[in-house]
Each structure stands twice: as structure tokens, then as C-alpha cells.
N, C-alpha and C positions, 0 to 999 in steps of 0.2 A: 650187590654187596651184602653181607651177612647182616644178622640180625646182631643184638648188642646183647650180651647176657645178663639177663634182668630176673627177679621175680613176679611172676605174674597175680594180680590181686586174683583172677577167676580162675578155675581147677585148683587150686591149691587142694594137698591132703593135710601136710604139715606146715612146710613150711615155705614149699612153692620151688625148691632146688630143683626138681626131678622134671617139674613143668618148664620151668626156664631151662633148663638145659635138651629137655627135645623140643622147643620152639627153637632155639640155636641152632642143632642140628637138626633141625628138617626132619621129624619123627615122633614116635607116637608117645606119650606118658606113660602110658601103659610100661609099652616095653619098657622103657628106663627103669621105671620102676621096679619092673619084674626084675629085669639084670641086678639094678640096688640089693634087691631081697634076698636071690641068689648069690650075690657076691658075700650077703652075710655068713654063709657057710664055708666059706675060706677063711683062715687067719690073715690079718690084716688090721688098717687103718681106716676102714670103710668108714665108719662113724664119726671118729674124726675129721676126714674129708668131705662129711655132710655136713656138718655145725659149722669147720672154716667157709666153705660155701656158703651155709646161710647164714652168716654175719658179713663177709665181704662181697656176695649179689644183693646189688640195691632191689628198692623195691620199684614195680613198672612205673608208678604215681612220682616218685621221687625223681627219676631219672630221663622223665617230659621236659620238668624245667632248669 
């Protein structure tokens, strides 16, 4: 079964979105990231899709109990 999508307290850069979502899918930080960074040069709601993120992914500690 998958993994639950959480913020992870260790790797974090910011705010731990981009780590919890490649421990979800099976993949590295890095990339996500990179893709994150890159998608900043498209017009869009990149930004906003990462703050709703990181206010509705709990944190890992919260979501044990």
C-alpha cells in the first residue's frame, strides 16, 4: 500500500512539501525539486499550490498518533 503524504521532520529545505511528496511517490527530492524550480518559469499557480500544500500536509510527528 502507499505511503501516507506527510511532511517529513529530516531533508526538509523549506518546508518539507517537495520531500513528502517524493517519499509518496517513490522518488528522489532532488528531482521534485528541480521540476518545483523549473515549473517556476511557466505562468501559473506554482506557489500557491506549495503553501496550500504546506499548510494541509501534516507534519510526520503529528501524524504517528
Amino acid at each position: 500500500m502507499s505511503r501516507k503524504l506527510v511532511r517529513p521532520r529530516e531533508g526538509r529545505m523549506l518546508a518539507g512539501v517537495c520531500v513528502g511528496l517524493a517519499r509518496r511517490f517513490n522518488t528522489s527530492a532532488f528531482l521534485i525539486r528541480l521540476l518545483f524550480l523549473l515549473s517556476l518559469l511557466l505562468p501559473g499557480t506554482q506557489v500557491i499550490i506549495y503553501l496550500v500544500l504546506w499548510i494541509l500536509m501534516p507534519n510526520e510527528d503529528r501524524s504517528r498518533y
